[in-house]
C-alpha positions as CSV (number, residue, x, y, z in Angstrom):
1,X,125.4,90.9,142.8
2,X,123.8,94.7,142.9
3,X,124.6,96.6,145.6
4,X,121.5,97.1,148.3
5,X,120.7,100.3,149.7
6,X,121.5,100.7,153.4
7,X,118.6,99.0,156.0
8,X,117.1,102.1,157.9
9,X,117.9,102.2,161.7
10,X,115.5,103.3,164.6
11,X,117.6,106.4,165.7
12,X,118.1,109.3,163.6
13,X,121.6,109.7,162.5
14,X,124.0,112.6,164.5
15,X,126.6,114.4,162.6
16,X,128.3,117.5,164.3
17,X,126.4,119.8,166.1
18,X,127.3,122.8,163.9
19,X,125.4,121.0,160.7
20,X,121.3,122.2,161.2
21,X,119.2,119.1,161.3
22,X,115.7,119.4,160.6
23,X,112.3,117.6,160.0
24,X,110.4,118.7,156.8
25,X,106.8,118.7,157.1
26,X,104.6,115.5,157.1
27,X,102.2,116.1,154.0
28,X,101.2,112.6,153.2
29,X,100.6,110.4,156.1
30,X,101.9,106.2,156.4
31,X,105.2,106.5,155.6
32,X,108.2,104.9,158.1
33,X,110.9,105.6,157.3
34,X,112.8,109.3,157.1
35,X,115.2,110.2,154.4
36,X,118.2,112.7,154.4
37,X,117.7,115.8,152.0
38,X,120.0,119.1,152.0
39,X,117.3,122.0,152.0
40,X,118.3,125.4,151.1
41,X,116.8,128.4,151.4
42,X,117.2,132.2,150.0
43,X,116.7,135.4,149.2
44,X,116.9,136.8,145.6
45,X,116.7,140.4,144.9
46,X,116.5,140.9,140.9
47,X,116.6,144.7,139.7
48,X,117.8,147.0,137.4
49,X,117.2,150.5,138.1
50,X,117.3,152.0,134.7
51,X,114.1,150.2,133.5
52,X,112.6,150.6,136.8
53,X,112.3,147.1,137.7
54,X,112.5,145.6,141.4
55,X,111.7,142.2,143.2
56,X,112.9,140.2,145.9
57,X,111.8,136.6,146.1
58,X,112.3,133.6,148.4
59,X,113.0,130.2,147.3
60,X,114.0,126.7,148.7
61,X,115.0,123.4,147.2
62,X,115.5,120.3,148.7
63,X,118.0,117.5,146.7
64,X,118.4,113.6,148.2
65,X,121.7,113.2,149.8
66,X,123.1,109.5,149.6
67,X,124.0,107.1,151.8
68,X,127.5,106.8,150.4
69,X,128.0,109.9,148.7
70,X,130.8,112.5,148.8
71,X,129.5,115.9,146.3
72,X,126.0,117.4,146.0
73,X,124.3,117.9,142.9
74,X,122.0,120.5,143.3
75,X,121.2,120.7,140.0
76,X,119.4,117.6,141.0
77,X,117.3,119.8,143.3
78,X,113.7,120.0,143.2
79,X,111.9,123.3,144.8
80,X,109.6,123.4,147.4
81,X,107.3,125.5,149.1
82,X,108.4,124.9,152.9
83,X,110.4,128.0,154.0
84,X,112.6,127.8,156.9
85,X,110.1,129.1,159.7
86,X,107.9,126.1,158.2
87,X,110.8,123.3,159.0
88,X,109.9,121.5,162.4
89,X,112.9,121.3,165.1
90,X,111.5,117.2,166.0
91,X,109.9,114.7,164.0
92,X,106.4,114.7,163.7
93,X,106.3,111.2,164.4
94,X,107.9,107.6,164.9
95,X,109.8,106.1,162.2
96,X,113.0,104.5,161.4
97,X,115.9,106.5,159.8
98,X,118.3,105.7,156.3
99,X,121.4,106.4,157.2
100,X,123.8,109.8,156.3
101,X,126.9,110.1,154.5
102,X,129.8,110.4,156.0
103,X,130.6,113.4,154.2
104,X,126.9,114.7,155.6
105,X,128.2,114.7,159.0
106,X,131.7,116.5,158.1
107,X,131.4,120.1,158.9
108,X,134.1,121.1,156.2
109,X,131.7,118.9,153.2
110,X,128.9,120.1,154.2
111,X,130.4,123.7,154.2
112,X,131.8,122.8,151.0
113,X,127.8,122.2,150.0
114,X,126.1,125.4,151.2
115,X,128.6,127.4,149.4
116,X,127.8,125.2,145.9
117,X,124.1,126.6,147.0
118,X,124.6,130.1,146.9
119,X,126.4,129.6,143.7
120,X,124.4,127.3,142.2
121,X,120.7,129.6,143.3
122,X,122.7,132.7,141.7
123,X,123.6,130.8,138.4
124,X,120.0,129.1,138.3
125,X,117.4,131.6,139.4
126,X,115.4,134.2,136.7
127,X,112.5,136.6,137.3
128,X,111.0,138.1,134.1
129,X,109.8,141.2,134.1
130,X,107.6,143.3,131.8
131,X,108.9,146.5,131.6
132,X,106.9,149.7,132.1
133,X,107.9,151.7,128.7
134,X,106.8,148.3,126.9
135,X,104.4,146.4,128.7
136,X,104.5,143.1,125.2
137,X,108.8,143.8,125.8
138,X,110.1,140.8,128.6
139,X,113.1,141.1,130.9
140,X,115.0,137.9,132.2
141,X,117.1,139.5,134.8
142,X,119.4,137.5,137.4
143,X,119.9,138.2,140.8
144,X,121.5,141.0,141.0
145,X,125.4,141.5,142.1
146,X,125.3,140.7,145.7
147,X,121.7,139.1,145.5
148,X,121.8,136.2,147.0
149,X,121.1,136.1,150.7
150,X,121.2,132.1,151.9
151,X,118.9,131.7,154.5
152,X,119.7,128.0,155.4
153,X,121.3,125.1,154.3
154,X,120.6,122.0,156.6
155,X,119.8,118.0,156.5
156,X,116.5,117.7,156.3
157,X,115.2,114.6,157.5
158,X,111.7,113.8,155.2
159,X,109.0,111.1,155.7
160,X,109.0,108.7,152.7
């Protein structure tokens, strides 16, 4: 017998206060039912000062969060456009709610899950370049040492 996914419930699941819970925005109308994501968000400055180059960028990523599960892949994240001021503090509308992991709810996992972010963005995360003495030359820089600025890391609660 397979296992079945969890039945969603008409209240939106609590974890501790500390954890950021937020609503991403409604894009497609007729869905019910809201599902857990962890959204990051972050600021990338790439540089390097002998070619002349300089650029800071934002990004944000959301990744689906089980019902069961411990660890966060964010190399199963998929980006997105919605920036943090964009992220709406109650739903946008009525609908039931599939329920969080335990480990969603923990402060010290979910810690454990915004630092794999900043990691995993500074790992990840290129900006090319052309450089000025050769505009036909390209440069794939990193973020630079001490690049990474996380914005936000929080359960974000989106319509399916």
């Amino acid at each position: 017998m397979a296992k079945s996914e969890p039945l969603p419930g008409p209240n939106r699941p609590l974890g501790d206060p500390e954890i950021p819970q937020c609503y991403l925005p409604v894009t497609v109308q007729g869905g019910k039912v809201y599902a857990p994501r962890i959204y990051g968000a972050a600021k990338l400055q790439f540089g390097d000062r002998r070619r002349g180059l300089e650029e800071t960028r934002r990004v944000a990523f959301i990744v689906p969060v089980s019902a069961t599960g411990r660890t966060l892949d964010w190399d199963a994240a998929k980006p997105t456009d919605v920036m943090p001021e964009q992220l709406l503090k109650k739903a946008p509308q009525e609908a039931q709610y599939l329920p969080l992991s335990t480990a969603a709810t923990q402060v010290a996992a979910f810690t454990r899950w915004a630092r794999g972010f900043d990691r995993w963005v500074a790992r990840t995360q290129r900006a090319e370049f052309s450089t000025k003495q050769d505009p036909v030359e390209s440069v794939t820089l990193a973020p630079r040492r001490g690049g990474v600025s996380v914005e936000l890391v929080a359960i974000a609660w989106e319509l399916q």
